[in-house]
C-alpha positions in Angstrom: 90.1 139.9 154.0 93.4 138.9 152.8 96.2 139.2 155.4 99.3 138.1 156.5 98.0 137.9 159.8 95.3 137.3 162.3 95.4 141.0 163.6 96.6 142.1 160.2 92.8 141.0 159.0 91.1 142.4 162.1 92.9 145.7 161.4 91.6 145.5 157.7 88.0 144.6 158.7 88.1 147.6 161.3 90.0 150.2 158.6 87.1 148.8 155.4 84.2 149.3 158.0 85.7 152.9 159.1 86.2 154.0 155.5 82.8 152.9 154.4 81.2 155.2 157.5 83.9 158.0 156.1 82.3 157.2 152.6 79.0 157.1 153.8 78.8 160.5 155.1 80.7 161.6 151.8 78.2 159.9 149.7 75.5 162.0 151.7 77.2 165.2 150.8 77.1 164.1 146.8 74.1 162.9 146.5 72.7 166.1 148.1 74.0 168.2 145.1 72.7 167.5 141.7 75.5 167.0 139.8 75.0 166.4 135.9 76.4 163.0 134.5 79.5 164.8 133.6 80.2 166.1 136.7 79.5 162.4 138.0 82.1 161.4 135.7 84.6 163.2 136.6 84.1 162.4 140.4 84.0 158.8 139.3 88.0 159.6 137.6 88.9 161.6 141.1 87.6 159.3 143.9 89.2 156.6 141.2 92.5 158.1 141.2 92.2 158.5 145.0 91.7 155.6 145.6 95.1 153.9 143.9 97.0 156.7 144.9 96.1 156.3 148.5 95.1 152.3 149.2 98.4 150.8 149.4 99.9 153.5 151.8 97.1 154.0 154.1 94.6 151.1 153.6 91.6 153.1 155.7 91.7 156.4 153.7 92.0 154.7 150.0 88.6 153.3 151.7 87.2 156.6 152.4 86.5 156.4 148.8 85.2 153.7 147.5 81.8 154.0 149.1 80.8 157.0 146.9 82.7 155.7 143.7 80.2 152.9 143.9 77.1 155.2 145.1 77.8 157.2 142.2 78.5 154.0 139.5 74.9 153.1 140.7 73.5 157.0 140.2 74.6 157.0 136.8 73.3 153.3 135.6 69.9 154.7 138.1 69.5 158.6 137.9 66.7 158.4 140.6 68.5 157.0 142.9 68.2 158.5 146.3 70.2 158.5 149.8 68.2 155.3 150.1 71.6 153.1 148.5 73.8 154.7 151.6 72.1 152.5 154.8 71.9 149.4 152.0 75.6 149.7 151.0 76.8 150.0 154.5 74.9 147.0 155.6 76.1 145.2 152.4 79.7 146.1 153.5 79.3 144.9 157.3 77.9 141.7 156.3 80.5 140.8 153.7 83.2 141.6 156.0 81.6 140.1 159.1 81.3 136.8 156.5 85.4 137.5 155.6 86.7 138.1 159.1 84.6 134.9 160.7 85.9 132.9 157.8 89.5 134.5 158.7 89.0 132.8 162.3 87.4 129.4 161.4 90.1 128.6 158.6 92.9 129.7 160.7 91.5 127.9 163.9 91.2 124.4 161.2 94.6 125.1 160.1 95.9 125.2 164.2 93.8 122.1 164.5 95.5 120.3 162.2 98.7 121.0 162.6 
């Protein structure tokens, strides 16, 4: 959660937990097709592309796809991998930026304190 700001982080937390939903649902829609390791590939080299193109001009969007890049990382190392990863990565995302943002608070709270 690295931020020049204290709203500047809580803006970033909100933005990585709405792309991730964005993702989610996007994940859903590729993991309903079945797409041959090629075709995973090549989604892996779009979403990737995406991503950089899109993360330092609108933070929430280049988020939008980073959800299913990872999803998809996962169906290629697992090929029976099911929607089952969607639910688990969004609750791995929430907790790690929950853990980031509280941090975010405490440490700037210690550094008020001390100053």
């Amino acid at each position: 959660m690295q931020a020049k700001s204290m709203s500047h982080a809580f803006k970033r937390h909100q933005n990585y937990v709405l792309g991730t939903i964005v993702g989610c649902i996007i994940s859903y829609a590729i993991l309903s097709i079945n797409f041959s390791p090629i075709a995973i590939s090549i989604l892996l080299v779009i979403f990737n592309s995406l991503i950089y193109w899109k993360i330092n001009t609108n933070f929430l969007v280049g988020n939008f796809f980073t959800t299913p890049m990872a999803i998809l990382i996962s169906k290629l190392s697992n090929p029976l991998l099911n929607n089952e990863a969607i639910p688990e990565r969004f609750a791995a995302i929430l907790i790690g930026t929950s853990i980031g943002i509280l941090s975010v608070y405490v440490l700037n709270y210690l550094q008020k304190k001390c100053m």
